[in-house]
N, C-alpha and C positions, 0 to 999 in steps of 0.2 A: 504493500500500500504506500510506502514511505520509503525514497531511495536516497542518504544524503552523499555525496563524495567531496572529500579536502575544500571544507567549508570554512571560509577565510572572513573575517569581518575585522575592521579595529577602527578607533574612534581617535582621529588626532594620531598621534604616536603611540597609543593605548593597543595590541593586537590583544582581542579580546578570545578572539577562536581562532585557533592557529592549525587548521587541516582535519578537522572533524569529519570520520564517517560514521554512519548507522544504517543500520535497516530497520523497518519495523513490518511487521504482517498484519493480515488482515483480519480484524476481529483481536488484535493483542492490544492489552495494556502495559503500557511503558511508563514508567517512573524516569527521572530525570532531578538527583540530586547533588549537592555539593555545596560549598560553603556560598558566603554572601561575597558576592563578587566573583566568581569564578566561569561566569556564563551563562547560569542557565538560561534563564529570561532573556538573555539577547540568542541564544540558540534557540529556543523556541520561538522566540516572535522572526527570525530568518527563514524558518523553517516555516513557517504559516503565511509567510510572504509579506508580512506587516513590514520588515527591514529588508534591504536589499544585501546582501554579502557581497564582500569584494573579491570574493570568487569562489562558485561553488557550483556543483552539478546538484539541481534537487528534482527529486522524479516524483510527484504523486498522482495516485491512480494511473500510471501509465506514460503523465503527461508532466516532459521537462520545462517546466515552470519558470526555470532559470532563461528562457530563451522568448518569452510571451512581454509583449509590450505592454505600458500602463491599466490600456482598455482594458485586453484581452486577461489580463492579472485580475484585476477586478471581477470582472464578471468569473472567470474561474474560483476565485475565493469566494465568491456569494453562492454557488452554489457548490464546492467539494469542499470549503474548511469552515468547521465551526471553532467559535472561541468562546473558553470562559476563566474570567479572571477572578483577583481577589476581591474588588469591588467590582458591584455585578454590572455598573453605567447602564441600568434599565434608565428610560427615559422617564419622569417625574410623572408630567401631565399627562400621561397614560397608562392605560391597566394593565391589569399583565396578559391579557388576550391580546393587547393590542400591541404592546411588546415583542410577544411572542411573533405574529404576524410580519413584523418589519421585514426580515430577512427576505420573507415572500412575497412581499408586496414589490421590493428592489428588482427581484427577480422577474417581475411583471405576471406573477401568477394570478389568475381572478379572486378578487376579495373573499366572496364564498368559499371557493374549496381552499384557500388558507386559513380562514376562519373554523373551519371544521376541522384541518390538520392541527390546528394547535389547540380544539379544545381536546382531541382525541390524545394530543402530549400532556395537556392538565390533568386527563385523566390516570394515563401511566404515571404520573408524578405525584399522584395524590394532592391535587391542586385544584379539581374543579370547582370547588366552592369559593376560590379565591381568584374567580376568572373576570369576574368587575370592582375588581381591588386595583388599587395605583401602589405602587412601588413604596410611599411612604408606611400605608397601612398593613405591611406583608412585617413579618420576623426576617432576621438577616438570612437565616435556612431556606424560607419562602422565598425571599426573591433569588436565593444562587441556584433552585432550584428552575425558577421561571426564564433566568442566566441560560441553564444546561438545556430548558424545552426550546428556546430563541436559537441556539446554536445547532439544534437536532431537528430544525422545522422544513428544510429543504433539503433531508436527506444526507448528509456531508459523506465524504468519504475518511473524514479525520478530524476529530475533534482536539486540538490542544487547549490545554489546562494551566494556568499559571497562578501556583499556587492556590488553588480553589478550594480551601477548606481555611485559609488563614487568617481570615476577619470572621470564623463562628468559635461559635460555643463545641465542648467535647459531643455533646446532645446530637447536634444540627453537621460538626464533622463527619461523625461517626457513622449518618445516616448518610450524606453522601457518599462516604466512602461507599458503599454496599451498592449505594445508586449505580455508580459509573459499573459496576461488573454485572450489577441487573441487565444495564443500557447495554451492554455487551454481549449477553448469554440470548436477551431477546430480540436484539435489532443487530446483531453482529459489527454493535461501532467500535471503530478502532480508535483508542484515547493514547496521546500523549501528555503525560503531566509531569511539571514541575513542582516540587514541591520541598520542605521542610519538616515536612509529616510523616515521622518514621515507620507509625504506622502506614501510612496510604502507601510510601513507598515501596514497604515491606509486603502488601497484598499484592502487589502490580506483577504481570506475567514475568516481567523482566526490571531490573534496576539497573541503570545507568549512571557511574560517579563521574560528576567532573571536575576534574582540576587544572588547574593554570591552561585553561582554552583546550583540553583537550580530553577526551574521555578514557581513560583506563586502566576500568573496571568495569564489570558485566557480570550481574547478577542472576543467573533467572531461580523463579522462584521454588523451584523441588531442588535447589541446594542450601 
């Protein structure tokens, strides 16, 4: 699902990732940890296409992404990568149906059958009741959950995560946690996450250390 080769990025004189590979498959969850500062977060926002690396091959679902002009980026991320961060940037003056919707509406899909794909994610999510709620009225759980149904509404082929359990309670991590390998066992989504969360790390197919711009170490999880 996820192809990266000698992923290069630096900021000023800073090289930040200095020749990173990975793979990741389809339907796996990946962990992506290491200290503060060490990358993760600019490795995964490169890899989602949010950043541009100053040199790298990256392949997802098939399609080398590294080679696709501004448009054509865009529209490939609105519809193959979902994103969910530590704050969830739901929009205020709207509910979470309507939240949820956004992705789909960019995408130009008709209002109705987006409307009914995202109350059918309220429902997987244990959210329907909270589907004409706005962003202020939800718990911080509620909205990183309404976060993950927004980023799963057109299907992605890859969802990354940065740090998405790190502004909740143990309560509201913990049930995420379980969510992302739910989302996994029944919609066969393939998650990449960053994180600080020894536990989330620890569940994940495979764990990834990084250090000083480079990854290695490689955990998977039946060792």
């Amino acid at each position: 699902m996820l192809s990266a080769r000698n992923v290069h990025k630096s900021f000023g004189t800073l090289e930040v990732l200095k020749g990173i590979h990975l793979d990741v498959k389809k339907g796996e969850v990946v962990s992506i940890v290491g200290a503060s500062g060490a990358g993760k977060s600019t490795l995964l926002h490169v890899l989602g296409t949010i950043e541009k690396a100053d040199k790298a091959e990256i392949r997802i679902d098939g399609e080398n992404v590294s080679l696709l002009n501004d448009k054509a980026l865009s529209a490939f991320r609105n519809r193959h990568i979902g994103f969910v961060f530590q704050f969830h940037h739901l929009l205020p003056e709207f509910t979470a149906l309507e939240n949820i919707c956004i992705p789909a509406y960019i995408a130009k899909e008709e209002r109705k059958e987006a409307q009914t794909k995202a109350k059918d994610l309220l429902e997987l999510l244990s959210l329907s009741d909270r589907a004409d709620h706005k962003p202020s009225e939800l718990s911080g759980g509620e909205q990183q959950r309404v976060a993950i149904a927004r980023a799963l509404i057109n299907q992605p082929s890859i969802i990354f995560a940065d740090e998405p359990s790190g502004n909740l309670d143990s309560t509201a991590s913990a049930f995420l946690h379980e969510l992302f390998f739910q989302l996994r066992d029944e919609l066969g989504q393939t998650f990449v996450i960053v994180t600080h969360n020894k536990e989330l790390a620890g569940m994940a197919d495979r764990k990834m250390v990084i250090r000083d711009g480079l990854i290695y170490q490689e955990n998977n999880k039946q060792e």
